[in-house]
N, C-alpha and C positions, 0 to 999 in steps of 0.2 A: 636120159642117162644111157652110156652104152657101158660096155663092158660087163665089169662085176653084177654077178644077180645081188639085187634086195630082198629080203624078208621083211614083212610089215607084219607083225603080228597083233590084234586088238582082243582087246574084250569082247567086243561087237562088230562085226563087219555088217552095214545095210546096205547091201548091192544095188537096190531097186530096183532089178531083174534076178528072179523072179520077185512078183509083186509080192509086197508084206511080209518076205523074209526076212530074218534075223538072224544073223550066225555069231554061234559064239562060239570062244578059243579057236577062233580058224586064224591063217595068215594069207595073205597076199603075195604075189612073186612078184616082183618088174624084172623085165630082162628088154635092156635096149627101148626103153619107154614107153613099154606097152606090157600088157595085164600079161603075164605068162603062165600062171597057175594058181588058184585058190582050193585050197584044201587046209585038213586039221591043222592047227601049228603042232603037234606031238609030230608027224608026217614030217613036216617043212624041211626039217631040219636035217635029218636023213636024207629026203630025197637032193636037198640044195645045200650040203655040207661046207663049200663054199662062198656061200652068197653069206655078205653084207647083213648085219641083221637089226630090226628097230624092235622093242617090247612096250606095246603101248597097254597096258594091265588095266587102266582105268578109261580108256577112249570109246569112245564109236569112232569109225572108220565107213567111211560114206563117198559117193561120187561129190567132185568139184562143182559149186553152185554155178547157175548161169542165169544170169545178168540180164535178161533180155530187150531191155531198154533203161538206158542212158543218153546223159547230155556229160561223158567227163567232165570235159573243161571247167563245167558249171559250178567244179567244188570253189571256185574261187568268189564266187557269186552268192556263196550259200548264207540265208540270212537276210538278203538286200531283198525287200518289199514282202516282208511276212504279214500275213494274217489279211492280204485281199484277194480280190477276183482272178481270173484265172486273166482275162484281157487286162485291166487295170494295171495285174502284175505284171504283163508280157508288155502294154504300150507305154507303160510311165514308167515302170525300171527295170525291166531287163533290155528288150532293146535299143532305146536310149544309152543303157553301160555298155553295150555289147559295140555301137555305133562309134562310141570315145576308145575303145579300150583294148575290143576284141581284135588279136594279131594273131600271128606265130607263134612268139615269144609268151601270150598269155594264155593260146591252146596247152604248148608245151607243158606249161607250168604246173596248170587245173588240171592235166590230165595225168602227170608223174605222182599227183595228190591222191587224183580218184581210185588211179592204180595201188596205189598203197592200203588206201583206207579197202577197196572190195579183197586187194591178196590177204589183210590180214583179218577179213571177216570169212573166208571161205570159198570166195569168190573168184574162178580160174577161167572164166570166159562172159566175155560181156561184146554186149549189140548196142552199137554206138550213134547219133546222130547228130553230128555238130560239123562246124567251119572249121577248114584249114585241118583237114581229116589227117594230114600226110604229119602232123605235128604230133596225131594221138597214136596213130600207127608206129613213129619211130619210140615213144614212150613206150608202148605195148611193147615191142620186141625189144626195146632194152632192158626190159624187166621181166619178159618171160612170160608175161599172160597170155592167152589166145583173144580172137577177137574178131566181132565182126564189124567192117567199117560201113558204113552209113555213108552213101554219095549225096550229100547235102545238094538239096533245089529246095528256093524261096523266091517269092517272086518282087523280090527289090535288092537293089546291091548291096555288099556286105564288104569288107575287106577280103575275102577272100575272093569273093567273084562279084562282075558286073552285073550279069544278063542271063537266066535260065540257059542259054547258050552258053556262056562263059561257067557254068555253075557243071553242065555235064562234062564241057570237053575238058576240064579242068581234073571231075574223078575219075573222066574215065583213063587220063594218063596217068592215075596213080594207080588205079587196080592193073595197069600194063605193067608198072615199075614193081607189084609185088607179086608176081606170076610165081615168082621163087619161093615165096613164106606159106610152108603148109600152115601155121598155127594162125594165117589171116583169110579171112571171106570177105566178099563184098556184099553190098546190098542198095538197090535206088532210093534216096531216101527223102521226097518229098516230104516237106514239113505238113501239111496238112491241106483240104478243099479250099478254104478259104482264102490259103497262102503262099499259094501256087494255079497258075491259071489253066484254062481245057486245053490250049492249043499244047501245053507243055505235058499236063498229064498224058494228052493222047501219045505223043511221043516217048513217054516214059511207059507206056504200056506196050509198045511195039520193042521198046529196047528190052525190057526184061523177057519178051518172046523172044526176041531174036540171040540174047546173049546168057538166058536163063541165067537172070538173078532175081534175088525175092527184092521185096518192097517193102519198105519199112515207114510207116506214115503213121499219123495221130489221126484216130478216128470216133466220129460221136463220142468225144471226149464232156462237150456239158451240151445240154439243154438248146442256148441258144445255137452254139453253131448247127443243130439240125434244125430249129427254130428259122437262122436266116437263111438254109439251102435251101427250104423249101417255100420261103419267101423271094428267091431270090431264081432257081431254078425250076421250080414245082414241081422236087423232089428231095427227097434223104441226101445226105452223104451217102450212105450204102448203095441206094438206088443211083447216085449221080456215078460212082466207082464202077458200078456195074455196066449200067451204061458205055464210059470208056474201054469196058476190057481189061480191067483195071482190078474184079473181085473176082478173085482166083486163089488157089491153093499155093500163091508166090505171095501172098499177100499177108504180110506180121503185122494186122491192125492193134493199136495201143491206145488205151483207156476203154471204148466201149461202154461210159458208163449211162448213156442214153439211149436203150434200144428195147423196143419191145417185140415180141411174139414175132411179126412178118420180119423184121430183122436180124433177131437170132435162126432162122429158118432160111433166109438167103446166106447167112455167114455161115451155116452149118452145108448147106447145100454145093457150097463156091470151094470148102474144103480149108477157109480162113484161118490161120491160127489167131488167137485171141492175145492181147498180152494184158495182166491185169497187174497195177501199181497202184494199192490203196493205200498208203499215205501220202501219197501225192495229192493223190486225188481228195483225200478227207483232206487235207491241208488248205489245198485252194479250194473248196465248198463245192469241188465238181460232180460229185453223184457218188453212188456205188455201184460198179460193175455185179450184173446178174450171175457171180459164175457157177450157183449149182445150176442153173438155166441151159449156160452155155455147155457142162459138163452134161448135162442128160439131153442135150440134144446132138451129141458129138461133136461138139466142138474143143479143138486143141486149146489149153488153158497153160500158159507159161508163167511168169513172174518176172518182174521187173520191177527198179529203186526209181524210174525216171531221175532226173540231173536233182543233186545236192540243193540247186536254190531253191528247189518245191519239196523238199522232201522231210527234215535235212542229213540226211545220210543215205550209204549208199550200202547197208545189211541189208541181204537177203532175209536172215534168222529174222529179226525183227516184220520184214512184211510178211513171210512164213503165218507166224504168229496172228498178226494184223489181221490176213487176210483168213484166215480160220475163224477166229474172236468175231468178225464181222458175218462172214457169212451165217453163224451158227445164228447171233445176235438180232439178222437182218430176217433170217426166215424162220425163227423161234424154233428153230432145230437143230437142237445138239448132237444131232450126228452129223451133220453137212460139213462137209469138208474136213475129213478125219483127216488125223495126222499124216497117217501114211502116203497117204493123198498130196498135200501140201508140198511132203518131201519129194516126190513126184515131179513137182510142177517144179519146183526151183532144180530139178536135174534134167531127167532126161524129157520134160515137155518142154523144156527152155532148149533143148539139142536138134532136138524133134524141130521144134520153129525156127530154128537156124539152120533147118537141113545137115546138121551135124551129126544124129544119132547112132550112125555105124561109127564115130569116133568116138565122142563120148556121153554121159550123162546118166551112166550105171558102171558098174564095177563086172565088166564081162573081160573073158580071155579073149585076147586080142585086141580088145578097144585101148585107146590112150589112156596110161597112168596119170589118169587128172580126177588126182582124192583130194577128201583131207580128214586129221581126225581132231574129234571134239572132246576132249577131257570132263566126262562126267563126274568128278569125283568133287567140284565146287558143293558148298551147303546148298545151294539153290536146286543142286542134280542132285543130292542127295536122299535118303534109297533112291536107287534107280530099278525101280519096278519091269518100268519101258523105256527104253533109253530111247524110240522113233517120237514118244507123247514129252518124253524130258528134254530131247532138241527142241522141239518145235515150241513148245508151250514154256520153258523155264531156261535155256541154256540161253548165252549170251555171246554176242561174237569174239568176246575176252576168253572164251572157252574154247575157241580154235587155235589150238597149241601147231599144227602142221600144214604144209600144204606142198603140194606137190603136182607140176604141170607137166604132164609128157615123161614123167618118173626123174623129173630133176625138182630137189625140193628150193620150192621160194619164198617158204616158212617154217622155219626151226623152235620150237620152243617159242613160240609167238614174236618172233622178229626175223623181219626179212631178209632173204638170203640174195646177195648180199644187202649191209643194213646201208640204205643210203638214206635214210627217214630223216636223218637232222638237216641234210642237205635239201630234199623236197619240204620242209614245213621252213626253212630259211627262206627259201625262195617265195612259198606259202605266203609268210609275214610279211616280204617286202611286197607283195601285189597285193595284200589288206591294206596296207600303208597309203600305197597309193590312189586305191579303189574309194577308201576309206576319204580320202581328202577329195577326190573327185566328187562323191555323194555332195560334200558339204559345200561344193562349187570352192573350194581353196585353187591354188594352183598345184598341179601334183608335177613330180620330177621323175 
């Protein structure tokens, strides 16, 4: 937004700097898209007699959630092979669809989806890892979310590239072509040890020294793949990562739900950020990530939906929830992972692991105006005692009435500014259609 200042004023403002604050009757200023003053709302108005003004009387008003691992595309996929293994799922129906199906035109598609479904849960910055990146990048900036793109390496062809060669030189002329878009990051984004070879990691470990970008890869995600690294290398994943130069404070490892003691102590020691996705991970039978473990040994703890088809959705509030209910559940202590906490991780520890935190991920003067606010006044928020424990634990992403990126809002009253939804879920249906008749080996059109 430039020009005219706004006033936002809530029932609740949760900054999440400082930690476990709560303010009430305060207002918010944007001036040119970014935070310019927080003080009383009795004050606001005086001081900014002309600014623009919103009265949100029943809201919390909160930093813009962050996403820290997705597959967008995948909302088009979501559904197809539920309820098996985590390989099963990945060699008998996702990359087999991916092999028929996955283009341009299908990137595009899944990702104009994803972007909708995360704007109108809260959702204003997501860490991305998929094919034909340049497809979800022009989506993102047609709609206004921030985003970090994922330079896709796997180590067999795909429609988007031939050759781990063809797979870098390919991102790295896209991150040259988006040198202009502050609201975009890059990041290297091997798919994981198994699925990507050493002569290629080792390379991808010298490029992110040499070009400082972080690394976005799936790690001791289950059981066996540390099972056959160490059958296969006669060592960890961690220990093989390490080895290349490779475990480092550039390093966004995702899942972690197989690690014990000497591994959380080299991830804590290397300065790793962690990214934890428990329904993903419950969905496909993968484990549970340790994260008061990783939390009390200082390790960074972010949140992420991973992609629609393991998931199937892409709310943050929902894994919020998930992943408190588990941790409390998993180590029979009802304090582990308090609310406050959770909010935390889904803001400014998901900013923090995308090296974003001086822009956003709390409600600070000067950081980017990337909020949103959540209408407590539903029966299910009702009394709101604690509106940090009524987000977390009872409110629903239908309860995010606003949303606002860089202080331009691209959700009003829970519909997208602008609404282009009939035309994204059009588009939606016609790729079910087709996917759908592919599954059943028909002829698709």
């Amino acid at each position: 937004m430039t020009g005219q200042d706004r006033i936002i004023s809530a029932r609740w403002i949760i900054p999440v700097v400082p930690e476990h604050a709560v303010l009430e009757q305060m207002a918010l200023v944007i001036r040119d898209g970014r935070i310019h003053d927080l003080l009383p709302r009795t004050l606001a108005v005086g001081r900014y007699p002309d600014a623009e003004r919103l009265d949100l009387p029943t809201h919390a008003l909160l930093p813009g959630l962050v996403n820290a691992h997705t597959h967008a595309a995948m909302t088009l996929l979501r559904g197809l092979g539920a309820d098996q293994s985590l390989n099963v799922w990945l060699e008998q129906f996702i990359w087999p669809l991916e092999k028929r199906w996955m283009d341009r035109e299908f990137v595009k598609a899944g990702s104009r989806l994803a972007i909708a479904e995360m704007l109108l849960s809260g959702t204003t910055c997501f860490n991305d890892m998929y094919f034909f990146p340049d497809a979800t990048l022009e989506a993102a900036e047609l709609m206004g979310i921030r985003m970090m793109a994922g330079l896709p390496v796997i180590g067999f062809p795909t429609r988007w590239a031939e050759s781990p060669a063809d797979y870098l030189r390919r991102g790295l002329e896209l991150r040259d072509r988006y040198t202009h878009n502050a609201r975009v990051r890059f990041a290297l984004a091997p798919h994981a040890v198994y699925s990507v070879d050493e002569a290629t990691l080792k390379l991808l470990s010298t490029l992110a020294s040499e070009l400082d970008l972080p690394v976005h890869m799936h790690l001791h995600e289950t059981r066996k793949e540390v099972e056959d690294s160490i059958r296969i290398r006669g060592m960890t994943p961690i220990a093989y990562l390490y080895h290349l130069g490779l475990l480092n404070a550039r390093l966004i490892a995702v899942h972690l739900t197989a690690v014990g003691p000497d591994e959380i102590r080299q991830l804590a020691d290397a300065g790793v950020s962690a990214v934890h996705c428990p329904e993903s991970n419950l969905k496909l039978g993968s484990g549970i990530a340790p994260v008061e473990r990783f939390r009390h040994a200082g390790i960074r703890v972010a949140l992420g939906t991973d992609g629609a088809a393991s998931n199937d959705d892409l709310d943050l509030l929902g894994e919020m929830r998930t992943a408190g209910l588990l941790a409390k559940g998993a180590g029979g202590d009802p304090t582990a992972l308090p609310a406050g906490e959770l909010i935390r991780m889904a803001t400014l520890e998901g900013a923090r692991a995308l090296g974003l935190e001086t822009e956003i991920g709390s409600l600070e003067v000067g950081k980017s105006a990337d909020c949103i606010a959540i209408d407590l006044s539903a029966p299910a928020t009702t009394p709101c005692h604690d509106p940090v424990a009524q987000i977390v634990y009872a409110a629903t992403r239908n309860q995010v009435s606003h949303v606002w990126i860089a202080g331009t809002p691209r959700v009003v009253d829970g519909r997208l500014v602008p609404d282009e939804l009939e035309d994204i879920l059009s588009t939606a249906r016609n790729w079910e259609d087709r996917l759908s008749r592919g599954v059943r080996g028909e002829e698709a059109v």
